[in-house]
C-alpha positions as a printed Julia matrix, in Angstrom:
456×3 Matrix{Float64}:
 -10.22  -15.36  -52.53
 -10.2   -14.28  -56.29
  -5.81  -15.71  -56.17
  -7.28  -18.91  -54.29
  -9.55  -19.77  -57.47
  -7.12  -18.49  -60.25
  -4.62  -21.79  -58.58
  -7.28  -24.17  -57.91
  -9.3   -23.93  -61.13
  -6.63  -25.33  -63.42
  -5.67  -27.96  -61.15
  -9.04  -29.5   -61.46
  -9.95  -29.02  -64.84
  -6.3   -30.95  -65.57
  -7.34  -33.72  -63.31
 -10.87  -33.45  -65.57
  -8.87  -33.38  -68.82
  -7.09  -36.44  -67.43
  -9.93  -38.53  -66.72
 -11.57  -38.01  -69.86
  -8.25  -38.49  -72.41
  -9.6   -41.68  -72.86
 -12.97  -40.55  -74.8
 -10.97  -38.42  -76.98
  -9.59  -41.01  -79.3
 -13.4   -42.36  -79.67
 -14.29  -38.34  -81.32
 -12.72  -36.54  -84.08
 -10.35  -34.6   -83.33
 -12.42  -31.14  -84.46
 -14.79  -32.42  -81.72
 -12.22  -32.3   -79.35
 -10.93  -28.73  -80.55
 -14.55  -27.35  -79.48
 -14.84  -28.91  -76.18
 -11.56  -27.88  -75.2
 -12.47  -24.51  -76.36
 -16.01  -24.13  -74.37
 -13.72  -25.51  -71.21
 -11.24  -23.09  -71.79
 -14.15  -19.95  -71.47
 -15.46  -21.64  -68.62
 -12.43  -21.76  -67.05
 -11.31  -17.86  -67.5
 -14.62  -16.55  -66.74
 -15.31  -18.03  -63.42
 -12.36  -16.13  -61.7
 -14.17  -13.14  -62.76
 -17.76  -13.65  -61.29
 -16.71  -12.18  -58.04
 -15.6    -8.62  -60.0
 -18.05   -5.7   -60.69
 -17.72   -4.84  -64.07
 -16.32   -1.16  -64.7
 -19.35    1.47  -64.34
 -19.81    3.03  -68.0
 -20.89    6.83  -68.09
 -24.68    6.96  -68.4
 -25.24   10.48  -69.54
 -22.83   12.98  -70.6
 -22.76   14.57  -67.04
 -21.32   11.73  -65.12
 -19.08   10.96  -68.36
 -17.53   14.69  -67.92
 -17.28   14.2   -63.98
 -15.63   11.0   -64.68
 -12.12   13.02  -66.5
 -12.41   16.07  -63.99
  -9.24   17.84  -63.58
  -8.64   19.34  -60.44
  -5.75   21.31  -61.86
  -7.68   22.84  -64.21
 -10.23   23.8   -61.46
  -7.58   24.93  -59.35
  -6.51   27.26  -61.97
  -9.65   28.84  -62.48
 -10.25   28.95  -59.52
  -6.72   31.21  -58.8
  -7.89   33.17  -62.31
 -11.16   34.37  -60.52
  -9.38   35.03  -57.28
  -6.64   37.14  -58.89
  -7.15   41.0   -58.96
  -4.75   41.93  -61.78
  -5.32   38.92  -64.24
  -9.22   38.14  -63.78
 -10.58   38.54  -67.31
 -14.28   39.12  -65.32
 -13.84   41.36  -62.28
 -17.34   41.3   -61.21
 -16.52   39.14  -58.4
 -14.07   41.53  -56.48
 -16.05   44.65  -57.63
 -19.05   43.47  -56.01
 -18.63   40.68  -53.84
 -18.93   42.04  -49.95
 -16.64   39.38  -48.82
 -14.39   38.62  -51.91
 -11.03   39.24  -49.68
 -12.29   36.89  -47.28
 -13.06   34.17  -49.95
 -10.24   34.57  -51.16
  -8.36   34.3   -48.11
 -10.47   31.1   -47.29
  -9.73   29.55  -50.98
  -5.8    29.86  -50.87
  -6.1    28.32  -47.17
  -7.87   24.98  -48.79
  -5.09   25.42  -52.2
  -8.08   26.63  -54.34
 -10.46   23.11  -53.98
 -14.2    24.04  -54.21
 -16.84   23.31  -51.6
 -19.63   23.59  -53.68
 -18.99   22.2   -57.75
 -16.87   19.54  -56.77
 -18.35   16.78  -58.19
 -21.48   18.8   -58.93
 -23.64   16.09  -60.03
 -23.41   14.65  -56.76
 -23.35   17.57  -54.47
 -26.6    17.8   -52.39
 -25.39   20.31  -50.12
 -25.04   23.02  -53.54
 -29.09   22.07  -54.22
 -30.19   22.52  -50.63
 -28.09   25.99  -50.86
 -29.61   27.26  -54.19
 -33.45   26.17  -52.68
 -32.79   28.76  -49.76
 -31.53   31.01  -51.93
 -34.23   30.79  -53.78
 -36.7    31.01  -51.25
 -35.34   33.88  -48.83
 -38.52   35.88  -49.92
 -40.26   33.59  -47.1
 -37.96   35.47  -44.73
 -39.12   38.96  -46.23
 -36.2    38.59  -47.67
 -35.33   40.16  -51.4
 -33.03   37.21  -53.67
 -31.78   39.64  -55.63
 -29.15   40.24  -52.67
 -27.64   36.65  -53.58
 -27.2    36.74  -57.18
 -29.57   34.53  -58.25
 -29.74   35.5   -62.12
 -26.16   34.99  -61.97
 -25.89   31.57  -60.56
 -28.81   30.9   -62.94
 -26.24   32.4   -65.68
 -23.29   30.26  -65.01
 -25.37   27.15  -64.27
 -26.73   27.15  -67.45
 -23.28   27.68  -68.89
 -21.92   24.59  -67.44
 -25.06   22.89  -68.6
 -24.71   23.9   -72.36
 -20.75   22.93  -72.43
 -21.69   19.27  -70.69
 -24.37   19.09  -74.09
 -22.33   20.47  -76.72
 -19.17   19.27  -75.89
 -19.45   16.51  -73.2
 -16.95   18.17  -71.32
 -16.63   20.9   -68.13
 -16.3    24.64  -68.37
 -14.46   24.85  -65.42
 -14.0    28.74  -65.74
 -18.36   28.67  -65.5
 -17.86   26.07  -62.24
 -15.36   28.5   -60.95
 -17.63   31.46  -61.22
 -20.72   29.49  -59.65
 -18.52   28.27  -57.14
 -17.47   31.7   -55.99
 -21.34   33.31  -56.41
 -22.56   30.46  -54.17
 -20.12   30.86  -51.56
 -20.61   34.91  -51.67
 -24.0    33.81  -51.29
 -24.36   31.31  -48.54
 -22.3    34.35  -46.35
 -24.72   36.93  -47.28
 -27.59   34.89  -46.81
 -26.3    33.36  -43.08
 -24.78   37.04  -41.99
 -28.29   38.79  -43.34
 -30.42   36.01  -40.97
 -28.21   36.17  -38.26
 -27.51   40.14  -37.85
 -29.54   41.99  -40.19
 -29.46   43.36  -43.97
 -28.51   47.05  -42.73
 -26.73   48.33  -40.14
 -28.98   50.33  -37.78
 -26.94   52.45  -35.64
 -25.88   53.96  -39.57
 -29.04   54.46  -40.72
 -30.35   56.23  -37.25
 -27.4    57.34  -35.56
 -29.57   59.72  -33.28
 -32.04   58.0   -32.54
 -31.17   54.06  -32.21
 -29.69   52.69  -28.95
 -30.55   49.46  -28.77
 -27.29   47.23  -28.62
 -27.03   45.37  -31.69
 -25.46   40.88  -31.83
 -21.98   40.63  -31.54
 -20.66   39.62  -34.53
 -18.64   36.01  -34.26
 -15.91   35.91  -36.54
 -14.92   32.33  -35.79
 -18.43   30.63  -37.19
 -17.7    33.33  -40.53
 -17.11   30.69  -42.73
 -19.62   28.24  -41.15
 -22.02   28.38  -43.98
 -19.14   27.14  -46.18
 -18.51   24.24  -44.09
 -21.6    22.97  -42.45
 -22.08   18.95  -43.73
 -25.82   19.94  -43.3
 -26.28   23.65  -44.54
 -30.27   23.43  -44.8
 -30.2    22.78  -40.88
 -27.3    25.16  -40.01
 -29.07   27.88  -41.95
 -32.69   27.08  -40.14
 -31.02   27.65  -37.23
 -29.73   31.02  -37.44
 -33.18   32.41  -38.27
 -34.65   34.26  -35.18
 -36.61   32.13  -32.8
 -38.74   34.46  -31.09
 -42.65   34.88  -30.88
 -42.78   38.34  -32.66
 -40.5    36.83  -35.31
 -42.47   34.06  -36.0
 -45.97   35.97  -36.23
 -44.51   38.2   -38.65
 -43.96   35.29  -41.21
 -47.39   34.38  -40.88
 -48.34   37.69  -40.84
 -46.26   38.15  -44.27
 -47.8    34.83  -46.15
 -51.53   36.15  -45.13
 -50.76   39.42  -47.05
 -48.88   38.18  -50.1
 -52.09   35.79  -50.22
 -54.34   39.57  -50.26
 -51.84   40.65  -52.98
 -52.51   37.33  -55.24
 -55.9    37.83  -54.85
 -56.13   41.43  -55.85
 -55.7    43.55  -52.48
 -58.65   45.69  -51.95
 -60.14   48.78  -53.77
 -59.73   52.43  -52.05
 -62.01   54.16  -50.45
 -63.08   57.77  -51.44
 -61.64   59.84  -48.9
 -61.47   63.74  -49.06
 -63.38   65.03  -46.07
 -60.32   65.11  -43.41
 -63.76   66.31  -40.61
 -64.97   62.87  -41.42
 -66.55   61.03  -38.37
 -69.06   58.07  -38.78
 -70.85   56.96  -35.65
 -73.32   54.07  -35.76
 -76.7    54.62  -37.39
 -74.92   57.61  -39.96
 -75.68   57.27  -44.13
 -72.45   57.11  -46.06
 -72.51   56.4   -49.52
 -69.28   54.78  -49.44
 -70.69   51.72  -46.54
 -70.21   48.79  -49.27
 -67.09   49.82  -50.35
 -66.07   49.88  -46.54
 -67.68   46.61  -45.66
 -65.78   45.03  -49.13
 -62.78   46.23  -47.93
 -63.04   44.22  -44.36
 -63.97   41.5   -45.75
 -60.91   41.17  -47.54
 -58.67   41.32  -44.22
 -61.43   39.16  -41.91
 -62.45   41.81  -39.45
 -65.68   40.81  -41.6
 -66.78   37.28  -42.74
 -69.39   36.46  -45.96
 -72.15   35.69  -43.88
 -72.4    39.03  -42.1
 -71.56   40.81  -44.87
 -74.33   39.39  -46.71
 -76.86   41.0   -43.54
 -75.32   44.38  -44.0
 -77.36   47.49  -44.24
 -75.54   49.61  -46.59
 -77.59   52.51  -46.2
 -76.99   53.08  -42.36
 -73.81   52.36  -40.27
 -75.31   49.44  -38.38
 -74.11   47.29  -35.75
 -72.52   44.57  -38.1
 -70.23   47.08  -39.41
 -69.75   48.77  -35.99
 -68.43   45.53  -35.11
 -65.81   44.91  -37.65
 -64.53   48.44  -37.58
 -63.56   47.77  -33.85
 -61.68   44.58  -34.88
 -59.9    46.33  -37.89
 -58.78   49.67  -35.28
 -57.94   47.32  -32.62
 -55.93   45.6   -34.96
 -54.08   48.45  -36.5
 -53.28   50.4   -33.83
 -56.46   53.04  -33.7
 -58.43   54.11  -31.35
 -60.85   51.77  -31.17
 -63.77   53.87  -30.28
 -65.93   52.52  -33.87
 -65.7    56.15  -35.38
 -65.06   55.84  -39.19
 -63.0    58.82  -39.52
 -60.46   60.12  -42.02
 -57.49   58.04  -40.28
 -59.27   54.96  -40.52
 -60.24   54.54  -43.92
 -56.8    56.39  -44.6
 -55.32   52.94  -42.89
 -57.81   51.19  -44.94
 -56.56   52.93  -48.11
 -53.11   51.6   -47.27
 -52.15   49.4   -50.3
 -51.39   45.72  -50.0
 -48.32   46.42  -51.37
 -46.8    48.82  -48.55
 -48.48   46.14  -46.03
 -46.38   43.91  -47.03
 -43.04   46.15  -47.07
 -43.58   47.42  -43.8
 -43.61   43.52  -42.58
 -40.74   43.09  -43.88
 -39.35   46.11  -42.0
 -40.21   44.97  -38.99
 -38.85   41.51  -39.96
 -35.45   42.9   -40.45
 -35.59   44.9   -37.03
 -36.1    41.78  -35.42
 -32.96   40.52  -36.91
 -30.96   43.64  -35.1
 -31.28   42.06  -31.72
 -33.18   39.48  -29.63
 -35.63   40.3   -28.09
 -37.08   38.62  -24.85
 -39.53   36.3   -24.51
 -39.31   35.18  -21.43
 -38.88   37.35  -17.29
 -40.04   40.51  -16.81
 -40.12   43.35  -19.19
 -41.29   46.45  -20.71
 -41.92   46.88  -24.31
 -42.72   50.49  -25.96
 -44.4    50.42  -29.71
 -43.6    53.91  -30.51
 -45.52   54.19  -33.58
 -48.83   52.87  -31.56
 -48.04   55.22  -28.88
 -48.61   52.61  -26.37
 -46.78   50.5   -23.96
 -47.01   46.88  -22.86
 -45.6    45.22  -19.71
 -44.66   41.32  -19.98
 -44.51   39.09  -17.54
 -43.49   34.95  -18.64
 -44.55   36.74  -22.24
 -48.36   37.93  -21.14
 -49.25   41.11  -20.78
 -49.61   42.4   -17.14
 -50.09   46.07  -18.07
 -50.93   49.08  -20.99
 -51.39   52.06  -21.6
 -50.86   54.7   -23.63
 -47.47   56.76  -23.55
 -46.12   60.73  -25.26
 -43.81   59.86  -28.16
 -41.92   62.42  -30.02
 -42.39   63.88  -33.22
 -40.93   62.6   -36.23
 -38.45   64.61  -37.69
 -38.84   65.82  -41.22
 -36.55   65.17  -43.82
 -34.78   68.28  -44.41
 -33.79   68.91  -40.68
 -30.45   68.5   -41.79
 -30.78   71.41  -44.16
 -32.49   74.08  -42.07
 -30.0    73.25  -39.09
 -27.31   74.14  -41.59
 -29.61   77.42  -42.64
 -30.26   78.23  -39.18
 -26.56   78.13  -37.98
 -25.23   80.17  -41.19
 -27.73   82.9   -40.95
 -27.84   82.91  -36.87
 -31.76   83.45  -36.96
 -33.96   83.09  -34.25
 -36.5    82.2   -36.65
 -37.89   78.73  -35.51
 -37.13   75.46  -37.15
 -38.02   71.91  -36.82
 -35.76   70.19  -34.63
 -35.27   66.66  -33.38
 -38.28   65.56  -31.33
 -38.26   61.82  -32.33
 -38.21   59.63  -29.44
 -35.43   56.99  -29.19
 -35.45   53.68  -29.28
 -32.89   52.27  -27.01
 -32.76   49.04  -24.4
 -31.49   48.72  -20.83
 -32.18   46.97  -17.5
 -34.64   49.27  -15.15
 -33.39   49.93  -11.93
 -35.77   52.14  -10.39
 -39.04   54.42  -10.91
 -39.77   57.81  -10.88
 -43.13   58.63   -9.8
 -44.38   61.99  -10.83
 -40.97   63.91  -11.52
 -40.19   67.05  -11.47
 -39.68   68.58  -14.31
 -38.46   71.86  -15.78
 -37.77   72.9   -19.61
 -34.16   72.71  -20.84
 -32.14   75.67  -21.48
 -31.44   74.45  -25.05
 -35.11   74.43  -25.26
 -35.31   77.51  -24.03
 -32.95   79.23  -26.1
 -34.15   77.32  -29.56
 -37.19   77.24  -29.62
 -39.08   79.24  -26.97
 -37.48   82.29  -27.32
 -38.91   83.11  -31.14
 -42.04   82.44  -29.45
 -41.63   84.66  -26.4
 -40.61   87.86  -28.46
 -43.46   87.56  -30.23
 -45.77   88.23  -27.57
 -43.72   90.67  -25.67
């Protein structure tokens, strides 16, 4: 269209030039000169109407992005990845999966994912909000580098200010801690921070996710990494509560927590209609975690252990796994004394065990809380059955040591060995109603025997 007016243009204005030839002899001939120059800019600048004028850098950012250099990219990019050469080796001296980036890198000849065109890249500010907000997953940021990427972005900001230019040894850096991140960060949702069957090789059984190598580098790729990311965090019930369970708390900890409770008597037991001097401080401290609300409080008789109270202690020790029998003794305000701050940690304990493996939600199945010392039977998720169940003693820290004692010195001398219960899954195939049952020779021979010469 633009080649159709550039021909017929001229044509006309010479068949306009002709028609009028006979005014010009009437004018002056400067006259003349200035209408035929006015024509002339008419003429040239109506071919160009239809074309958008060349965009002109509006800030120094998209004036930088405008001269980027891919070959310079691609040679920091190699600089980083290189073992012997890199001038800054913290990337494969810490990274997890630095071979595998760099395996993944020289497969794509070096291009970024993540700073190309950074003023443009969505997908790198979606990345950097998750990042920033794992904690809402009981999740520490330190694990992703965050001061770092803070680091190199500000880097790359400074050089775009000072010099109107890119540091494309800082875009190479923050290209390679984002990527090192996003893997963390999907792997850590998906399968856990910590490996369990390391950290309790005796005592955890439970089959842990099979690890899919061929989504590894998923995070990487995904057009829409907020969504691909919201959908490897764990689905089920229990998961879910937790997070609630983990805002509720950090909103006690903003607040202030709660104070402690004096507790030395370890004979302690409060039954309704008891004196305590310590009632206010108890009734304070329930209000803070609901079991009591303001206008209840505010009918309390602190100088007896009335029914109000009563109440809200049964609440609290249903809540927290106690017997919920309303006796304030020394385990209960113990729990009470438990700061906000280990609350909170032990949620997020419990958060990353439910990363180790899915749990059901849905059939028929038996759940043991070993810690509560109580079991649950589902059915379609509702309970159909509980009651309380024998759990093991926890083993003490130093087992390790006194085994090692016991074995050099060949005492009979007891010592504390494991009596932890496992935790382990598997299908149930059968029931064993009373069973008989007779003590084990190792038993026997470990720990009996010390016992048995004793008396004899």
């Amino acid at each position: 269209m633009k080649q159709y007016y550039s021909f017929l243009l001229p044509a006309i204005f010479f068949q306009f030039f002709l028609r009028i030839k006979f005014c010009i002899l009437k004018y002056h001939r400067l006259s003349f000169l200035v209408f035929f120059i006015i024509c002339f800019f008419i003429l040239i600048s109506i071919p160009s109407c239809n074309q958008k004028p060349l965009k002109t850098p509006s800030t120094a950012e998209e004036e930088a992005w405008s001269k980027f250099d891919k070959r310079k990219m691609r040679t920091a990019m190699m600089q980083r990845l290189n073992t012997l050469n890199d001038f800054n080796p913290v990337c494969h001296t810490e990274f997890e999966y630095f071979d595998s980036l760099k395996i993944f890198y020289q497969k794509r000849n070096f291009e970024p994912v993540w700073t190309n065109q950074l003023n443009k890249n969505t997908r790198l500010d979606t990345l950097i909000l998750f990042l920033r907000e794992t904690y809402l997953q009981g999740i520490d940021s330190s694990y992703y580098d965050i001061d770092f990427i803070r680091m190199y972005y500000h880097e790359y900001n400074m050089t775009l200010q000072k010099k109107r230019s890119l540091d494309y040894f800082s875009l190479a850096n923050l290209e390679l801690f984002l990527s090192n991140a996003a893997l963390l960060y999907a792997n850590h949702l998906k399968y856990g921070i910590v490996y369990p069957s390391k950290l309790f090789p005796e005592t955890y059984k439970i089959p842990l996710k099979k690890r899919d190598s061929l989504s590894f580098f998923q995070p990487l790729l995904a057009d829409d990494v907020g969504s691909y990311l919201r959908q490897l965090q764990p689905k089920g019930a229990e998961y879910k509560g937790l997070i609630k369970a983990l805002m509720v708390y950090r909103g006690y900890k903003e607040n202030g927590g709660w104070d402690t409770i004096p507790n030395t008597d370890f004979k302690l037991k409060l039954f309704k209609g008891d004196t305590f001097p310590y009632l206010r401080k108890i009734g304070e401290r329930l209000l803070v975690t609901g079991e009591l609300d303001s206008a209840s409080f505010s009918k309390m008789n602190f100088q007896i252990y009335d029914t109000i109270l009563y109440r809200a202690i049964l609440k609290y020790q249903l809540r927290n796994g106690l017997l919920d029998d309303g006796v304030i003794g020394y385990n209960t305000i113990n729990e009470m004394n438990t700061s906000v701050s280990k609350r909170i940690k032990q949620i997020e304990i419990n958060l990353e065990r439910q990363r180790w493996f899915q749990y059901p939600d849905s059939g028929f199945y038996v759940k043991v809380n070993v810690p509560d010392f109580y079991l649950f039977a589902y059915d379609s998720g509702k309970v159909q059955l509980d009651m309380r169940v024998c759990c093991g003693e926890r083993k003490t820290k130093d087992r390790a040591l006194k085994i090692a004692m016991y074995e050099e010195n060949e005492s009979l001398k007891p010592i504390e060995y494991n009596h932890e219960t496992p935790t382990f899954y598997s299908s149930i195939s059968h029931f064993i109603i009373n069973p008989q049952w007779t003590v084990p020779e190792n038993i026997v021979k470990k720990e009996m025997i010390f016992k048995i010469i004793q008396d004899s």
